[in-house]
N, C-alpha and C positions, 0 to 999 in steps of 0.2 A: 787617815783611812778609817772607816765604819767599816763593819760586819751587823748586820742583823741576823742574830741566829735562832730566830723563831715565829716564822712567818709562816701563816695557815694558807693552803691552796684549797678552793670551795669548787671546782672541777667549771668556773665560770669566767677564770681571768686568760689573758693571754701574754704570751711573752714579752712581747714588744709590750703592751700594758703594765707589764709588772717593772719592766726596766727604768718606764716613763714615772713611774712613781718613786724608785729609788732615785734617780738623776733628782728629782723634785725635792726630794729627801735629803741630798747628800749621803745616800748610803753607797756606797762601794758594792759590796756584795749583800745577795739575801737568800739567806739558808731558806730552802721552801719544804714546805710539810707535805704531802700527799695528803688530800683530799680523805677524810675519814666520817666527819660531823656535819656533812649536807647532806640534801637529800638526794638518793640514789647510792650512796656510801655509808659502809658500815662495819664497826670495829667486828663484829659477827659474822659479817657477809667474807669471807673467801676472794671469794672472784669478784665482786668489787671494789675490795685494794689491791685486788691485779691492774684493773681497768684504770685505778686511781695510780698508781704506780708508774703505769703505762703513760697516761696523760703527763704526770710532772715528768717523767722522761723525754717528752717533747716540747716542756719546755726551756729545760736546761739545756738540753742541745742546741737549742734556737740561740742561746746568750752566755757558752759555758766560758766565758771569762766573768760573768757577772752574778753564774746563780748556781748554784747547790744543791741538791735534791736531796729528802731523804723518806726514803721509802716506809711504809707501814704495812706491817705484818700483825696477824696475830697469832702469837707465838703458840697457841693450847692446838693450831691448827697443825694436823699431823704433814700437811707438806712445807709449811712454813718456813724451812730450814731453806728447800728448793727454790720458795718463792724468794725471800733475802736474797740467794746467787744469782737468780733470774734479775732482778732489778738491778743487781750493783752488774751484769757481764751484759744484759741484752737493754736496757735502758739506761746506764751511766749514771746510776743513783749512786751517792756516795756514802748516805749510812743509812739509818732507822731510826724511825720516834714509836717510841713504846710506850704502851699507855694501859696502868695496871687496871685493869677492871674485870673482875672476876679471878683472876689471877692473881699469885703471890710473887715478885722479884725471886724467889728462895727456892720457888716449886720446882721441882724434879722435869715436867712436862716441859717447862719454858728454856731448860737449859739449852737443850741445843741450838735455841736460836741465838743466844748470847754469843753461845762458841763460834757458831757461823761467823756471826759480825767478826768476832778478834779473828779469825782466820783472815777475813776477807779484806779484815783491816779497815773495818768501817764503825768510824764516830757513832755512837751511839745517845739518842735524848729521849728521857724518860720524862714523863709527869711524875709530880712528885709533890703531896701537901692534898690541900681540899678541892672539892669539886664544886663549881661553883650552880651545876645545873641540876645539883638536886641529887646526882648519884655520890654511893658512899665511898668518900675517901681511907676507906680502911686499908685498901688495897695499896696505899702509898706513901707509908712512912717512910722519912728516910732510912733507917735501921735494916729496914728490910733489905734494901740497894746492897749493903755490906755483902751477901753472897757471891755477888761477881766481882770478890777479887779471886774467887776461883779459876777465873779467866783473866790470866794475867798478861798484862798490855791491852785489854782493850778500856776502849777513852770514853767516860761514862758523863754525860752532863744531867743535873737535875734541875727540871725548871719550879723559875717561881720562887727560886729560894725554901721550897717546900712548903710554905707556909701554910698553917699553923707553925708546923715544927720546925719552925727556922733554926732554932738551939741544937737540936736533936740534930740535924743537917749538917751544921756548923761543926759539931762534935766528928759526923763523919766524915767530914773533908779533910778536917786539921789531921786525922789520922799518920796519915802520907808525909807531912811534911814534919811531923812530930819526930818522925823515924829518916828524916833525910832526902826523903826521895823530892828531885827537883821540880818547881811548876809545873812542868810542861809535862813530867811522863808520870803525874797522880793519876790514881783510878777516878777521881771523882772531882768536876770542879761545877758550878752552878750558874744558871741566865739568872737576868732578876727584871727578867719579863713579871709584870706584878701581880702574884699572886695577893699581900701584904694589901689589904686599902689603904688610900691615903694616910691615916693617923698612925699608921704603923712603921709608913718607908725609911724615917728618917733615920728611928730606933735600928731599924732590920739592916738598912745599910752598912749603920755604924756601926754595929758588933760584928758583921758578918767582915767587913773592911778591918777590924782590930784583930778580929783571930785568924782572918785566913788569908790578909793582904788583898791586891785587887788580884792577884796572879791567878784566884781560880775562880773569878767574877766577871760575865761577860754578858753584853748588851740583848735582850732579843725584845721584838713588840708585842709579841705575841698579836697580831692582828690578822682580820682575816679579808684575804681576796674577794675579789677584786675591791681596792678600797681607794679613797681620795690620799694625794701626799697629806695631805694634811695632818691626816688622822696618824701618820706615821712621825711627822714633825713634829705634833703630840708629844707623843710618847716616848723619843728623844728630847723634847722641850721636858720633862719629867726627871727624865736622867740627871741630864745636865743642872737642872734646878738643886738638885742634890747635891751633888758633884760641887757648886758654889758650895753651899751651905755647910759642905764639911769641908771647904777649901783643901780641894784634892789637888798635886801637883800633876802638871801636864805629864810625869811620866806614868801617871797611876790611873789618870782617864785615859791616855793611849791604851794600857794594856785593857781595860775595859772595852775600851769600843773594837777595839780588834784582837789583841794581842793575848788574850787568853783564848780565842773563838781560834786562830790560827793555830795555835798547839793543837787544838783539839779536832779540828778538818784535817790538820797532818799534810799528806801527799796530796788531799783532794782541794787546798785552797786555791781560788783563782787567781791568776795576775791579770787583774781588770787591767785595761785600754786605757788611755788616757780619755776621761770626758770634760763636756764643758761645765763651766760653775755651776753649781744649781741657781735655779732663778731667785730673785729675793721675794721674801715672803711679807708683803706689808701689814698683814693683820698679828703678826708676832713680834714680841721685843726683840731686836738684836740680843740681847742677854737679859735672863730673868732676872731679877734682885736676889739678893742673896738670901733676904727672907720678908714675909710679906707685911705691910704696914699698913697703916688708915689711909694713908696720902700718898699714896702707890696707888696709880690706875691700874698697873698689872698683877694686882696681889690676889684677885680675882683668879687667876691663874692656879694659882697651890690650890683655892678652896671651892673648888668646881668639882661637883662630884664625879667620883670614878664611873664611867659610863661602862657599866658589865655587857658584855656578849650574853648569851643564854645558853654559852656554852665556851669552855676553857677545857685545855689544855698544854 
């Protein structure tokens, strides 16, 4: 089983679309983002992450064995607490992506919305690290995130590995299990959807793998709709390319591609349908090499540069 738990909705893709690309994918499920970073949406705008909120509610209904929704708020908005209930009771959104800009994780203003989520018992995914479109990531340390253990039991993921401050992240994760507490019920475990470029992944992998196991590391593409499977085989073909390189045991990339993302959806994970294979993809290796060589046709693969969005989260 795969989870992708970081999959952008641009308010342009449709259900049946988004399903055809996971089937294409081999993914299972895919956590989807509300619409924030197109045009017509905006982390400012109010009523249009209602609008946006509204749409991915139509389209997890359409496939909710296959998709996930999580709503976007902006929490400095004074009904924001209303809008979070409205999405997860009249749209069947299952959690929140927060995204600090302007705002501190810490601030007095944003708390009510946190409390909401653990009330309502909804996963929550913050950005977390630098911004890659030019706005200042001061707003997303991970250190910051540490306030909401004041909301205790709700399930806080950080994308990105936070990077830059992948150590700094790392230090907050390992918190939790320093003190006992089991994988599954941490305040805090992390995608590694890539913030990190290429020359960084392998380092960031492996420390983040030494100190905090794969129990609080889970798979997302961070991509954005409507997009080709390809571009999502990518970025699994990435994963997995790691995953050789540190010869990780099949029980350590199961809990990766799914098994820490499941902890963390809780009550809201689907039990997908059975589907057919995905189709095979003949412009891809059956399996990357373990690392890339002169006399590797595929070694082209790891040194291909990271193709940026013009906007991350």
């Amino acid at each position: 089983m795969r989870i992708d738990a970081h999959i952008h909705c641009t308010g342009d893709e449709t259900a049946d679309g988004v399903v055809r690309a996971l089937d294409a994918a081999d993914i299972d499920v895919g956590v989807l983002l509300a619409p924030f970073l197109s045009p017509g949406y905006s982390l400012d705008d109010a009523a249009s992450l209602r609008r946006a909120n509204a749409h991915l509610g139509r389209l997890v209904q359409a496939h909710p064995d296959r998709l996930v929704g999580l709503a976007v708020v902006d929490p400095r908005d004074v009904d924001a607490a209303s809008d979070l209930r409205r999405a997860r009771e009249d749209h069947g959104l299952a959690g929140v992506k927060l995204v600090p800009t302007g705002w501190y994780p810490y601030d007095e203003v944003v708390q009510p919305v946190f409390a909401e989520a653990c009330r309502l018992d909804m996963p929550v995914l913050c950005h977390s690290g630098i911004f890659i479109d030019g706005r200042s990531g001061r707003f997303c340390r991970p250190t910051f995130f540490e306030a909401l253990r004041a909301h205790p039991g709700l399930r806080v993921t950080l994308a990105h590995l936070s990077w830059p401050w992948t150590d700094e992240a790392i230090a907050v994760g390992v918190i939790d299990l320093i003190n006992g507490v089991p994988p599954d019920r941490v305040a805090f475990r992390f995608d590694i959807s890539f913030g990190p470029p290429p020359p960084y992944r392998l380092e960031v992998l492996r420390r983040a793998l030494d100190v905090l196991g794969p129990e609080l590391l889970q798979f997302g593409s961070d991509c954005f709709l409507p997009c080709p499977a390809a571009e999502l085989i990518e970025r699994r073909r990435w994963v997995e390319a790691l995953m050789d390189q540190l010869a990780l045991e099949p029980a350590a990339r199961e809990r990766i591609w799914w098994g820490t993302a499941a902890a963390w959806l809780g009550p809201h994970l689907p039990k997908p349908t059975a589907r057919p294979p995905a189709p095979s993809h003949t412009a891809w290796p059956a399996r990357l090499p373990a690392a890339p060589s002169d006399d590797d046709p595929d070694s082209s693969l790891f040194d291909r540069p990271l193709r940026l969005m013009p906007r991350c989260c």
